[in-house]
C-alpha positions in Angstrom: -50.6 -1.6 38.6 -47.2 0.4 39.6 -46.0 -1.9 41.2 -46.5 -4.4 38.6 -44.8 -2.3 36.2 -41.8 -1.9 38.3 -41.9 -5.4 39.0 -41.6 -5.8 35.1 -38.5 -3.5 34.4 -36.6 -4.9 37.3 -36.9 -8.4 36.1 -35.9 -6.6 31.9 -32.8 -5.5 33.8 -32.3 -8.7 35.5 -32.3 -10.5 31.9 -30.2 -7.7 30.2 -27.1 -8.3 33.1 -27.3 -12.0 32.4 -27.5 -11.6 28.9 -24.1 -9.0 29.1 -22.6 -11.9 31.9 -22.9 -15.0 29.5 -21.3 -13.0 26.4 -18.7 -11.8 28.8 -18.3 -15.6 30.1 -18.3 -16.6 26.1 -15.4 -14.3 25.5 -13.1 -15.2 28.8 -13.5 -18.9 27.5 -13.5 -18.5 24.2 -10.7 -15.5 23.6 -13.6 -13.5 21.3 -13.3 -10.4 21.4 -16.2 -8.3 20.0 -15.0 -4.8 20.2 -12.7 -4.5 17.7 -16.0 -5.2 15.2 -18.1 -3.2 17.2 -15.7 -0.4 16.5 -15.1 -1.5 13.0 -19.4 -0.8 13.0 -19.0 2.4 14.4 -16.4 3.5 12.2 -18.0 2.5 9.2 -21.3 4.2 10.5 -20.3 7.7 10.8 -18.1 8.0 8.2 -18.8 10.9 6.1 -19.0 10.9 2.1 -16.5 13.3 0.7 -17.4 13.5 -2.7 -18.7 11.2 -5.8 -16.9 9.4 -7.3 -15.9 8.3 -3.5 -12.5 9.0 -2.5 -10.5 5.6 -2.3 -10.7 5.7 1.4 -11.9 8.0 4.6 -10.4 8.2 8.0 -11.1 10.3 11.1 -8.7 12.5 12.8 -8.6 12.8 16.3 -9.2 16.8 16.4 -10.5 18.6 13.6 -7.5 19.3 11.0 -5.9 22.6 10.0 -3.3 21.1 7.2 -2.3 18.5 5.3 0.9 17.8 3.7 0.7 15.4 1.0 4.0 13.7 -0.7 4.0 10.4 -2.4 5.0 8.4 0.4 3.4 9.6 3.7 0.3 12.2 4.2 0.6 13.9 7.5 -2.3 16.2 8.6 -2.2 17.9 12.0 -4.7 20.6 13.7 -6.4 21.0 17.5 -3.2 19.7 19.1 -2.5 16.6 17.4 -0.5 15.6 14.6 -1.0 12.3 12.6 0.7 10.4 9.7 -1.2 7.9 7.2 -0.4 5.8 4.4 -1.1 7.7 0.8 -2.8 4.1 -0.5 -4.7 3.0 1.6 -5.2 5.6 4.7 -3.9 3.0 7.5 -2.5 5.0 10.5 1.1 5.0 10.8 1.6 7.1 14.0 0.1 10.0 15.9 1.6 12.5 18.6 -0.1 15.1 20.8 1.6 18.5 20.1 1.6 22.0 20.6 2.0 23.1 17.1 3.2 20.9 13.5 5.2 21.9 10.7 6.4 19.3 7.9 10.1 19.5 6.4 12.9 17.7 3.9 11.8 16.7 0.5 12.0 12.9 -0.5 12.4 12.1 3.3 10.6 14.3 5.0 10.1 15.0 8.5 7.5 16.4 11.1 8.9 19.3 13.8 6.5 19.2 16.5 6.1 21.3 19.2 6.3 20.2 22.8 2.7 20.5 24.9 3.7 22.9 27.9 6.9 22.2 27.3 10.0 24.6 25.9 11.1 22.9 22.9 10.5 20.7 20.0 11.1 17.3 18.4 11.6 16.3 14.9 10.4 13.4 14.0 10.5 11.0 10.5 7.4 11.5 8.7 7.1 7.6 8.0 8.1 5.9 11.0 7.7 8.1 13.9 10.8 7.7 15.2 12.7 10.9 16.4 15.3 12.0 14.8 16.7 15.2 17.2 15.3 17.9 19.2 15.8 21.0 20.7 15.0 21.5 24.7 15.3 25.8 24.0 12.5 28.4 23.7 13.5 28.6 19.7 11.5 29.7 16.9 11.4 27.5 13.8 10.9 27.9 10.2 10.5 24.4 8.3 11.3 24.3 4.8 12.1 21.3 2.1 16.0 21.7 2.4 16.6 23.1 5.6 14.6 23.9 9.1 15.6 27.2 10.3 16.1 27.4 13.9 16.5 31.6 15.8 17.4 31.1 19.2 18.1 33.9 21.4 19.9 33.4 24.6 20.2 37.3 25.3 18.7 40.5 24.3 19.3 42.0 21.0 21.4 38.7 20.8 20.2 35.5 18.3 21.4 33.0 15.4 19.6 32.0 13.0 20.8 28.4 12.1 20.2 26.1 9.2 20.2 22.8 10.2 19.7 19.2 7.6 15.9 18.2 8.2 17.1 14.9 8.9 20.3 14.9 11.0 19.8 18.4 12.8 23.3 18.8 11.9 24.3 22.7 11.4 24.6 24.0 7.3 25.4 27.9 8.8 25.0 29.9 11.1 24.3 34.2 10.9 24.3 35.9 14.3 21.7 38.9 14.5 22.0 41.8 16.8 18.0 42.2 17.3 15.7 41.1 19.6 13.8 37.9 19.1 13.4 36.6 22.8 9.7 37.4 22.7 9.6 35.1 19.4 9.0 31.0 19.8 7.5 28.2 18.5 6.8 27.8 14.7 8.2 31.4 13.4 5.7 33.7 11.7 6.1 34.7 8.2 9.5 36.4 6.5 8.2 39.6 5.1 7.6 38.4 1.3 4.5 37.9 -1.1 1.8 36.4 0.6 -0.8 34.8 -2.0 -3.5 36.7 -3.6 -5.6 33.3 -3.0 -5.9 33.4 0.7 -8.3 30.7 1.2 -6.0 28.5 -0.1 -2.7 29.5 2.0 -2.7 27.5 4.5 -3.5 24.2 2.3 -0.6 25.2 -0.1 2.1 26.0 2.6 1.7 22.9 4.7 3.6 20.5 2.0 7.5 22.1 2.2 8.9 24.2 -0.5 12.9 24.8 -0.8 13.6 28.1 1.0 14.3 31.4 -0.8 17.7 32.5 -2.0 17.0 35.6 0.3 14.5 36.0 3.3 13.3 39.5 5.0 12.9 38.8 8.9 11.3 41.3 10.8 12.9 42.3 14.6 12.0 45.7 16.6 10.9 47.2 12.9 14.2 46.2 11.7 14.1 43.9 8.5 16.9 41.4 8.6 18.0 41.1 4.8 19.9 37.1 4.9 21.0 35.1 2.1 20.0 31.3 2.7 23.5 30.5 2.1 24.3 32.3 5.1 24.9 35.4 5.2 23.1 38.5 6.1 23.1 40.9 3.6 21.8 43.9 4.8 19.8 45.1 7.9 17.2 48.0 7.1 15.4 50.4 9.0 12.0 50.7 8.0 11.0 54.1 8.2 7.5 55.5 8.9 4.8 55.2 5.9 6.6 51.8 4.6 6.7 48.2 3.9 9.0 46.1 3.1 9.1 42.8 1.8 11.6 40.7 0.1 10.8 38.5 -3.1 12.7 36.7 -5.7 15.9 38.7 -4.2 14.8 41.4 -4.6 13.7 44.4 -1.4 10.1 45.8 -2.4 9.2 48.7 -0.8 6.2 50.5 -0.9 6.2 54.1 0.5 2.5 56.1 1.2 1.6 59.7 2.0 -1.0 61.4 2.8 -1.8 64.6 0.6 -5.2 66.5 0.8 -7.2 63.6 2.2 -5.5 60.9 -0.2 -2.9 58.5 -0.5 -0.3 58.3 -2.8 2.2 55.3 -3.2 5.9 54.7 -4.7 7.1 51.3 -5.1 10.6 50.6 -5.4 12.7 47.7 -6.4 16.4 47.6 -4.9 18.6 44.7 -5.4 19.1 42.5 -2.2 22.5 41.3 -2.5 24.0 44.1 -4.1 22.0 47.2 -3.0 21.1 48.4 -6.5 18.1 50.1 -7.4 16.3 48.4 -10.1 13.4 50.8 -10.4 10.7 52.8 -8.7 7.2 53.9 -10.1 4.8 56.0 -8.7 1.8 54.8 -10.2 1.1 51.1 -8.7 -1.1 50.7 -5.5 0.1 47.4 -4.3 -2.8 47.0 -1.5 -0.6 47.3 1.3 -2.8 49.6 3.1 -6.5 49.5 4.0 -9.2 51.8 2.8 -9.5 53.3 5.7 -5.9 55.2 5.4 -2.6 54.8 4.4 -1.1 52.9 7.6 0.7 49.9 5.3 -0.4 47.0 7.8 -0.3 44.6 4.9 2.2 42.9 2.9 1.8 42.4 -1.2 0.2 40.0 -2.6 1.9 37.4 -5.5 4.2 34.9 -5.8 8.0 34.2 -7.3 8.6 37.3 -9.5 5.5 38.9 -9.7 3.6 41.3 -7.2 -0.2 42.1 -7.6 -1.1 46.0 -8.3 -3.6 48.7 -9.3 -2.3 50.7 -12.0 -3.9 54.5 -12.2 -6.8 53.8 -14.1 -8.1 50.9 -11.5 -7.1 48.1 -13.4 -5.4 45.0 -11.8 -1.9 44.7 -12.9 0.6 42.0 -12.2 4.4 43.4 -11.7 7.8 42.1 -12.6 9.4 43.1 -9.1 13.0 42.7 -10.8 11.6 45.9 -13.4 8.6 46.9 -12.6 7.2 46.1 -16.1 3.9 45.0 -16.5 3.4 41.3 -17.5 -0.5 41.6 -17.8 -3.0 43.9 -17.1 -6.6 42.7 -16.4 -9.6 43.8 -18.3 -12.0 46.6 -16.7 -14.2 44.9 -14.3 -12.0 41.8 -13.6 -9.8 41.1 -11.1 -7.2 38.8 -10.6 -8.1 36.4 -7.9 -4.8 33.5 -7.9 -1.0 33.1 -9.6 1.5 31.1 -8.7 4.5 33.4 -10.8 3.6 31.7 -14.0 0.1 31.6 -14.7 -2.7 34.0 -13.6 -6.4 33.2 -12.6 -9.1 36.1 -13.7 -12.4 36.7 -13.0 -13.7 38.3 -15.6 -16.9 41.6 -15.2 -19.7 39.2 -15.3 -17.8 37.3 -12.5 -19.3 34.0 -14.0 -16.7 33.3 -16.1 -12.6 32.3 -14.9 -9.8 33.2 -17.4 -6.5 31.2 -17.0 -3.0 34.1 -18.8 0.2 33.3 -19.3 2.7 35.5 -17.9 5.0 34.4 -20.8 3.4 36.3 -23.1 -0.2 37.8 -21.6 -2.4 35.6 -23.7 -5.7 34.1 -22.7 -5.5 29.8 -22.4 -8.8 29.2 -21.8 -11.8 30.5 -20.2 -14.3 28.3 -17.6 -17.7 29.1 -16.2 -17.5 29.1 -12.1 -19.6 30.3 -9.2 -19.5 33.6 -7.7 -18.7 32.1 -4.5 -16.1 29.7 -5.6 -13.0 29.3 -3.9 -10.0 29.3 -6.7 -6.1 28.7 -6.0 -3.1 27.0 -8.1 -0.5 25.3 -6.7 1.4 22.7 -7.7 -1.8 19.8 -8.6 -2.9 22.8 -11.1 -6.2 25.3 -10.8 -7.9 24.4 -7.7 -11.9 25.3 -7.8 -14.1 24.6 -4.8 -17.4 25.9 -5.9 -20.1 25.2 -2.7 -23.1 26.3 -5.0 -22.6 23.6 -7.5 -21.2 21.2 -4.9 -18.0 20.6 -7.1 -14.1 20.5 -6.7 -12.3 20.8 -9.7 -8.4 20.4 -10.3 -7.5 22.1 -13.9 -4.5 22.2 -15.7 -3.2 25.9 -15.5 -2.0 25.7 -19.1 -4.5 24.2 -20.7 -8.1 24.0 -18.5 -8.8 20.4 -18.8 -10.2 18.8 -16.1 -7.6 16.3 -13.8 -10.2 16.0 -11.1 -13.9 16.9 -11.5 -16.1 15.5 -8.5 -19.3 16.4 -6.7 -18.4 17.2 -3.3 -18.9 20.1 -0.7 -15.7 19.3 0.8 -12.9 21.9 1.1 -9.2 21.3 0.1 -6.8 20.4 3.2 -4.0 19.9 1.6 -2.2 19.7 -2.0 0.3 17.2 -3.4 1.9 17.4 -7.1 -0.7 14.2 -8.0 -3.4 14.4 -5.2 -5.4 16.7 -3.1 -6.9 16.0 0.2 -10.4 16.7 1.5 -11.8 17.4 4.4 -15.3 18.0 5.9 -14.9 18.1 10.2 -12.5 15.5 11.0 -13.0 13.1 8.4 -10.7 13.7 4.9 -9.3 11.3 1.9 -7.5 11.7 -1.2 -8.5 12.4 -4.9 -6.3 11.3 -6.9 -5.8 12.4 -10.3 -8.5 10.5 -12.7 -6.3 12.1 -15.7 -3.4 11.8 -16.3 -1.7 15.2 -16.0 -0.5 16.3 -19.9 3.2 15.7 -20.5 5.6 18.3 -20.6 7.9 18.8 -23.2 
């Protein structure tokens, strides 16, 4: 009876070879080819539904993605030590690279800077075509921005320059030697000390598509904070003292300074003009969060954006600062807090942290008011009011002025990246586009 049954299988897998040998022998004559179809299949069969209404198309990346910057000619999305760059319309792949590390830069041409795998270096490459453009074979540290790419590279010591080169051409724009050390510093460059935003879900997907550099950056070297015009020129070089921080935003230096008095801290925050050296203002009453609760060791930069800085004034109310003059723009109602602004608008959840409020920093007046989840993820960038709300399997895209809806989908999908008329989703590796289904109200 075993042996019957073996008898049986062997003659199954007999039949199975000769079926695999006359498709093979099909092919050879023939020239078909069934693979590509087979992979076509396959494709089609795991792809993953981002939201409904569908997004207009869905594509795979080879390692799970990190970022996304999204223009309106190329989409380039990177993460897990690959980089990629797709077609806005239609998703086709237009090139992909195995890198250490991505960064997009340059504005209506933009570019990719990719770091080398085990290599000292980096290329930069045209965000369209994949062709490189130029490279740099040192151990430099890189910060990519929409009109420049800022290059440190320190050859000794307590002896860098910080360069400014044309996204496109690599060709210098300046050039500001620093006497600090950097040496231990390479690869994409961590943040200047500025603002970092009060929606930090969101930062990564908001930072990947390349913003025009500040008028004035604060980099950090052996506790020493580099004040540089990007013109080129440094400005001023400051040493941070015990019990501070220092950032730099909208040209101006803001400085908070804590103490410890019977068991609590206690704050001043400054305002000190960066080109000039002036002192704007101080105030002893703000608590910009630069410390934990646990003491008052200020491990933390502010949060905001532009002018504005996120505070607690004395009576425990969130309060959003002018950091040119240390005036209040808007203070939150008890209970709410603010949880986005991009320097012109403010996001607030309100007490019975159901309902969002979108303010005006013109003038501190309510726009509109929108019911969300309590564990909503809520940003604004440049596509508007970003909601992601995983308990009613939404994403919503708002106008900040108004509240009407410019996207409003079921999806559990999170936000990868942000253009100024699409944002891109992702679940794993798969992600697509969503497109605005409104057209975005005209500005006067």
């Amino acid at each position: 009876m075993a042996t019957g049954r073996t008898v049986g299988r062997f003659e199954a897998l007999l039949g199975l070879v000769g079926i695999i040998a006359l498709v093979v022998a099909y092919g050879l004559v023939t020239g078909w080819n069934p693979l590509p179809g087979f992979a076509a299949w396959l494709r089609n069969a795991t792809t993953t539904t981002l939201s409904n209404p569908h997004t207009p198309w869905v594509e795979r990346a080879g390692d799970e993605p990190s970022f996304a910057a999204v223009t309106q000619e190329v989409i380039v999305v990177g993460g897990g030590g690959s980089v990629e760059a797709r077609n806005p319309v239609n998703g086709s792949l237009l090139w992909t690279y195995s890198v250490d590390w991505a960064a997009v830069a340059g504005d209506q041409a933009p570019v990719v800077v990719a770091g080398r795998v085990a290599k000292s270096g980096f290329d930069v490459i045209d965000a369209n075509s994949g062709a490189r453009l130029w490279w740099d074979d040192n151990r430099d540290t890189v910060w990519p921005y929409a009109n420049m790419v800022l290059v440190m590279h320190c050859p000794q010591d307590f002896s860098c320059t910080l360069t400014a080169k044309d996204p496109r051409s690599g060709k210098a724009m300046w050039q500001v030697p620093i006497s600090g050390s950097g040496r231990s510093s390479h690869g994409l460059g961590k943040p200047f000390a500025s603002l970092v935003p009060v929606a930090s879900k969101y930062a990564a997907s908001l930072a990947a598509t390349p913003q025009p550099a500040p008028a004035v950056i604060g980099l950090n070297l052996d506790g020493d904070l580099h004040v540089i015009s990007t013109t080129g020129r440094e400005l001023r070089v400051l040493h941070v003292k015990q019990g501070q921080r220092v950032v730099v935003a909208n040209g101006v230096i803001l400085t908070s300074t804590a103490s410890l008095r019977s068991g609590n801290c206690y704050y001043v925050v400054s305002g000190v003009d960066a080109k000039s050296g002036r002192a704007l203002w101080h105030d002893d009453g703000f608590n910009i969060h630069t410390s934990t609760d646990l003491g008052c060791d200020q491990s933390r930069d502010p949060t905001g954006a532009g002018r504005v800085v996120l505070a607690t004034d004395p009576s425990g109310r969130d309060v959003i600062v002018d950091v040119g003059n240390g005036d209040v723009l808007y203070r939150a109602p008890a209970g709410a807090h603010v949880v986005a602004t991009d320097g012109t608008f403010v996001l607030v959840r309100l007490a019975d942290d159901k309902t969002l409020r979108g303010v005006s920093l013109g003038d501190g007046g309510t726009l509109w008011n929108r019911t969300v989840g309590h564990s909503a993820l809520i940003g604004i960038g440049p596509a508007g009011v970003m909601i992601a709300d995983p308990g009613a399997g939404r994403i919503v895209v708002a106008e900040p002025d108004s509240g009407r809806a410019i996207i409003d989908v079921a999806s559990s999908a999170t936000v990868l990246g942000v253009g100024s008329a699409t944002v891109l989703v992702s679940i794993g590796r798969s992600y697509g586009p969503l497109p605005f289904v409104v057209a975005p109200t005209a500005k006067p």
